[in-house]
N, C-alpha and C positions, 0 to 999 in steps of 0.2 A: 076298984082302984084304977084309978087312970094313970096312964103314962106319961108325962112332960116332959118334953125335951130338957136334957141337957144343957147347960151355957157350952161344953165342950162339943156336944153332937150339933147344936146350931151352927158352932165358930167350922167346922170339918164340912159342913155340908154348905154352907158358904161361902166358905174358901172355893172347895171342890168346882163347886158353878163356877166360880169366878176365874179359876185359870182354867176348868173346860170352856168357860166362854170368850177366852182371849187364846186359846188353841185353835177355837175352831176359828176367830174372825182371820187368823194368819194363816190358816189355809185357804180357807174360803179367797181372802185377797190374791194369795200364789195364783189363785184359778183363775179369778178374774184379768189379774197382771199376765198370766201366759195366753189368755186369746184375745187381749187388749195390741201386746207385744205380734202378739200371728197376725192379726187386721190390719196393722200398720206395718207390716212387712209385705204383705201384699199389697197396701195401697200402694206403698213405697216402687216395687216392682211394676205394677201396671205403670206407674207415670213413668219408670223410666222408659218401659217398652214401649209409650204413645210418643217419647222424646223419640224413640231411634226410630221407630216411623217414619215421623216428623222431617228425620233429618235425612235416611232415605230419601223419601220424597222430595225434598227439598234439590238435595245430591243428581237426581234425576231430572227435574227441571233444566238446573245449570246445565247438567251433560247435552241434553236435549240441543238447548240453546248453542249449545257452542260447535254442537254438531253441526246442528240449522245453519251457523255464522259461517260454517265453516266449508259444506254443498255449496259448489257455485249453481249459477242460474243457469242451466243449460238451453233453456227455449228460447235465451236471449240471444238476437240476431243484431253484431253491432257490425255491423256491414249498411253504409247509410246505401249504398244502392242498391242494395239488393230488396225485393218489393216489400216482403215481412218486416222491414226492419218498423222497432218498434222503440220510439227513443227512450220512454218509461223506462222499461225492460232494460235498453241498455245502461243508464245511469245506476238501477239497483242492482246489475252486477259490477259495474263499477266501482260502486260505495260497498258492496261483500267482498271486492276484491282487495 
């Protein structure tokens, strides 16, 4: 004597797959969604930490510059009699001054 299923133990056991297999795809998704969500937080972070880099650096040029603009030319001799005098020299402190 053999066994045949059931129309009721067929309908149970494929139900049963059916919402264990849409249990497991929404968890399965949660997992993939939370280190989808972690990667893009850390891209997110590096780019911003290459901006403030960026703008350091950036900050630092200016300061540079404005230091530079801002050193007169000490080696300039603008005394036209005196033998060093060097009229280049004197004009670019002039034009810093």
């Amino acid at each position: 004597m053999s066994m045949a299923p059931t129309p009721l133990v067929n309908k149970v056991v494929r139900y049963s797959a059916l919402i264990g297999g849409i249990g497991y795809g929404i968890l399965h998704r949660r997992s993939l969604q939370k280190d989808w969500d972690a990667k893009a937080l850390q891209k997110e972070q590096k780019r911003k930490d290459e901006l403030v880099q960026k703008a350091k650096e950036e900050y630092a040029k200016i300061k540079n510059a404005a230091q530079q603009k801002l050193t007169p030319v000490v080696d300039a001799v603008t005394n036209p009699d005196d033998p060093n005098f060097d009229l280049e020299k004197a004009f670019e402190r002039w034009e810093k001054e």
